[in-house]
C-alpha positions as CSV (number, residue, x, y, z in Angstrom):
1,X,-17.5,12.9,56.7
2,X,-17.9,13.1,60.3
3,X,-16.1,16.2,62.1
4,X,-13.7,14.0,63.8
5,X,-12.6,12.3,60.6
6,X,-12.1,16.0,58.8
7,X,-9.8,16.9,61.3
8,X,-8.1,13.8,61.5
9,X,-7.5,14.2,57.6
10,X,-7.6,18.4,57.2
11,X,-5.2,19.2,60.7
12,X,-2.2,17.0,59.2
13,X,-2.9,18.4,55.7
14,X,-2.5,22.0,56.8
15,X,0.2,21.3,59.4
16,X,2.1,19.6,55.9
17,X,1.6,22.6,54.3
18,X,2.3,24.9,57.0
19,X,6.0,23.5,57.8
20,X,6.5,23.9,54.1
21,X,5.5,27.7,54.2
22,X,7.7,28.2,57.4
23,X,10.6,26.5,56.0
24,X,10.6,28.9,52.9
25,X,9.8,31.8,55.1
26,X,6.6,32.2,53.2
27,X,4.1,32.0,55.8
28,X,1.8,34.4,54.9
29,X,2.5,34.3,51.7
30,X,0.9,30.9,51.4
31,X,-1.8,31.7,53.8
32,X,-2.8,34.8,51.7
33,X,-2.9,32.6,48.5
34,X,-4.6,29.8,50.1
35,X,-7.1,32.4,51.4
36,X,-7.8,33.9,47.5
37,X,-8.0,30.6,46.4
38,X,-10.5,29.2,48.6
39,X,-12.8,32.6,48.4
40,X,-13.4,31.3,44.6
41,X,-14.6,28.1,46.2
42,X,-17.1,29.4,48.3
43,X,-19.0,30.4,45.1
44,X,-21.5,27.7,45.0
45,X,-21.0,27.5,41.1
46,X,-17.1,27.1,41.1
47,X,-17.9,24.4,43.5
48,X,-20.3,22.5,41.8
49,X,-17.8,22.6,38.5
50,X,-15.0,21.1,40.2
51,X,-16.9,18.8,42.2
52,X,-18.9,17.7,39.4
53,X,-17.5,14.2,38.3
54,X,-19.0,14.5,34.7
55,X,-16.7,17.2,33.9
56,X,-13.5,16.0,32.9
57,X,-10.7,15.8,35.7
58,X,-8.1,17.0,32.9
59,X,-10.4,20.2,32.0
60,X,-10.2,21.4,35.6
61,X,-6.6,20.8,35.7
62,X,-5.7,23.1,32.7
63,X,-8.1,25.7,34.4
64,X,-6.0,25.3,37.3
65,X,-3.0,25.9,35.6
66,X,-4.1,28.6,32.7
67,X,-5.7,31.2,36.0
68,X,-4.0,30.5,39.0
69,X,-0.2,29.3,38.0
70,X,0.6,32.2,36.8
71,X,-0.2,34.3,40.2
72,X,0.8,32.2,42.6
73,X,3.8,31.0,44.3
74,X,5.2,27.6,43.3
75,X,4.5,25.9,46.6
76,X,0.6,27.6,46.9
77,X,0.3,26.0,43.1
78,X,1.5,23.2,43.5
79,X,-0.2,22.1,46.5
80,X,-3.6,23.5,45.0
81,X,-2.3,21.2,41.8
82,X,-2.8,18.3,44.4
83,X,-6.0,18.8,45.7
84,X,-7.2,19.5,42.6
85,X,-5.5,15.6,40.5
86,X,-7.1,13.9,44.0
87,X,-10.6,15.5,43.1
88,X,-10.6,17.1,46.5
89,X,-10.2,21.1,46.1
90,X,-13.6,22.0,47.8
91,X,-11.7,20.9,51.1
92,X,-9.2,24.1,50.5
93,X,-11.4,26.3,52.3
94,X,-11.5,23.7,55.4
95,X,-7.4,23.1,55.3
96,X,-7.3,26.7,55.4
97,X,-9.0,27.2,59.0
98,X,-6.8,25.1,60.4
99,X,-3.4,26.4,58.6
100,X,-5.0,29.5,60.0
101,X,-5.0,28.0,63.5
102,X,-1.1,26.7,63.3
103,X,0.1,29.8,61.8
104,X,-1.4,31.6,65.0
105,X,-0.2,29.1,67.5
106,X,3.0,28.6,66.2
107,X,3.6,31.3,64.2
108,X,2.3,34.1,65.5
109,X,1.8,33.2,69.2
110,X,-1.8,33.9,69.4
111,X,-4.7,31.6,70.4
112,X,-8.0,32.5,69.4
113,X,-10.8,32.2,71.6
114,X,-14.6,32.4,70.1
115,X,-17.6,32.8,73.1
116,X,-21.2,32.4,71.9
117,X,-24.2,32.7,73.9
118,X,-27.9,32.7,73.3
119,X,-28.1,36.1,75.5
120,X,-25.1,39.3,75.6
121,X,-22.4,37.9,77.8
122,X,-21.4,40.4,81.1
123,X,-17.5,41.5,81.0
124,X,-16.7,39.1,84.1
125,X,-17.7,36.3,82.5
126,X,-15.6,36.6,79.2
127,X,-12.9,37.9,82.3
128,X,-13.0,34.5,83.7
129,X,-12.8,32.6,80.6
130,X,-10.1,34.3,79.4
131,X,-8.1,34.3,82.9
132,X,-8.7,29.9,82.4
133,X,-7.6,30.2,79.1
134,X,-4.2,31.7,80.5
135,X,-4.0,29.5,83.2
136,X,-2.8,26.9,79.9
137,X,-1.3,29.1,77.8
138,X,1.8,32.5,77.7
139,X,0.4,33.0,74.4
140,X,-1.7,36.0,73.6
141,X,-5.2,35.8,73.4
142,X,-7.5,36.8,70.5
143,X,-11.4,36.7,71.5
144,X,-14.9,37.3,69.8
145,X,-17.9,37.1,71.8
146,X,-21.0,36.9,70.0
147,X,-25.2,36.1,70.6
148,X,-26.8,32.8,68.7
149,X,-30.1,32.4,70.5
150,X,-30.1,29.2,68.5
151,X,-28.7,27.8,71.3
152,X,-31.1,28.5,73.8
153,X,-29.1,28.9,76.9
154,X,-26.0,28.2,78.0
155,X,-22.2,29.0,76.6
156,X,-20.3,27.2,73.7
157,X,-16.7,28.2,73.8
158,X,-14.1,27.5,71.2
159,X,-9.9,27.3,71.6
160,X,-8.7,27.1,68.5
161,X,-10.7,24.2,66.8
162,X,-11.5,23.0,70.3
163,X,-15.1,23.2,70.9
164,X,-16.2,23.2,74.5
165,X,-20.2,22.9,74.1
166,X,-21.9,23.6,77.3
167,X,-25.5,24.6,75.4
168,X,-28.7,23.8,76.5
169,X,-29.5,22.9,72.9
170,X,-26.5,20.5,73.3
171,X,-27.6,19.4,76.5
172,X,-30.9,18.3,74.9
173,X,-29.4,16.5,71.7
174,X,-27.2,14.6,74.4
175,X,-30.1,13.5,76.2
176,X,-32.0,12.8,73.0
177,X,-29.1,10.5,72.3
178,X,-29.0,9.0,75.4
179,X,-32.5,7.5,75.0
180,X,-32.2,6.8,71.7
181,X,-29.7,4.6,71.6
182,X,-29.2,3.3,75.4
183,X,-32.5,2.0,76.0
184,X,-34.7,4.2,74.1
185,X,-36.8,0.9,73.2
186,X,-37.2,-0.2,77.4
187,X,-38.5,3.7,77.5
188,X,-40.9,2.8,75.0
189,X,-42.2,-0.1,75.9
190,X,-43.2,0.9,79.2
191,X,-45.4,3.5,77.8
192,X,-47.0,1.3,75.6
C-alpha cells in the first residue's frame, strides 16, 4: 500500500475513533489502550499469527476476547474487535500515529515538529523553522531534532504527518525518477 493510500484509509480511521474517545471523555484512555495494544503488535511473532491466513480467523478472535476484553474499555475493545473480524489488526500500530497526531492538534493543542539532518543542526536554524511553523499555527510547538547521515545533505522536516523532504538523497531519487520515466529511453539512446 502506497503511503498516500495508508493515510487516506488510517487518518479517517483514527479521526473515527478519536471523536468517539472525545465524546466519552476518554481520550487518553483510549490512546493509552491503543498504545498497549499495538506494543504486542510490534512483536514480529504476534504479527505473523494474526496476519497469518492459515490460522483460523475465529481462533484469533477468541484470543482477542479471552486477554484483552477483560482490561480494556468497551470502546478500545470493541474497535480492536473490528480490526481484528476485517483481518486488519497489524494496522493498529499505524492508526495509532495518527490518533496520536489528532489528540495533539485537537486535543491537546500541540503540533509536533520532527527536524532531521545528515549533520547537527545550529540553534538558528531550528529558530527559524520553528518561528515559520508559528507563522501557521497559535498552537504550541513540540520539536525533536535529530542526525540521519542517510540522507546525505540537506533537511527533511515533518508537521505532524506532513513531510517536507528537502534531502539530497531525495533530490537524487527525484532526479532518478525524472529520467526514468520522462525520457529515460531518449537519454539512452543517445548514448548508445
Amino acid at each position: 500500500m502506497k503511503d498516500i493510500d495508508k493515510i487516506k484509509l488510517l487518518k479517517p480511521t483514527a479521526k473515527s475513533i478519536f471523536e468517539i474517545a472525545k465524546q466519552l471523555n476518554m481520550v487518553d484512555k483510549i490512546y493509552n489502550e491503543l498504545s498497549k495494544c499495538s506494543e504486542l503488535f510490534k512483536d514480529e511473532d504476534i504479527k505473523k499469527y494474526f496476519i497469518d491466513k492459515s490460522i483460523p480467523k475465529k481462533c484469533k478472535i477468541e484470543i482477542i476476547e479471552n486477554k484483552l476484553k477483560p482490561i480494556f474499555s468497551r470502546e478500545a475493545y470493541v474497535f480492536i474487535s473490528i480490526l481484528m473480524e476485517h483481518e486488519v489488526i497489524d494496522i493498529l500500530p499505524d492508526i495509532l500515529v495518527f490518533y496520536k497526531e489528532i489528540r495533539d492538534n485537537e486535543y491537546n493543542n500541540i503540533i509536533r515538529v520532527r527536524i532531521i539532518a545528515a549533520d547537527n543542526i545550529d540553534n538558528e536554524t531550528i529558530e527559524d523553522i520553528i518561528k515559520t511553523v508559528k507563522c501557521f499555527s497559535n498552537k504550541e510547538i513540540v520539536y525533536s531534532a535529530e542526525v540521519d547521515k542517510d540522507i546525505l545533505g540537506g533537511i527533511i522536516i515533518y508537521i505532524d504527518s506532513k513531510v517536507y523532504d528537502y534531502s539530497v538523497k531525495n533530490q537524487v531519487y527525484m532526479m532518478q525518477d525524472k529520467i526514468i520515466n520522462f525520457g529515460g529511453n531518449k537519454i539512452f539512446k543517445i548514448f548508445i
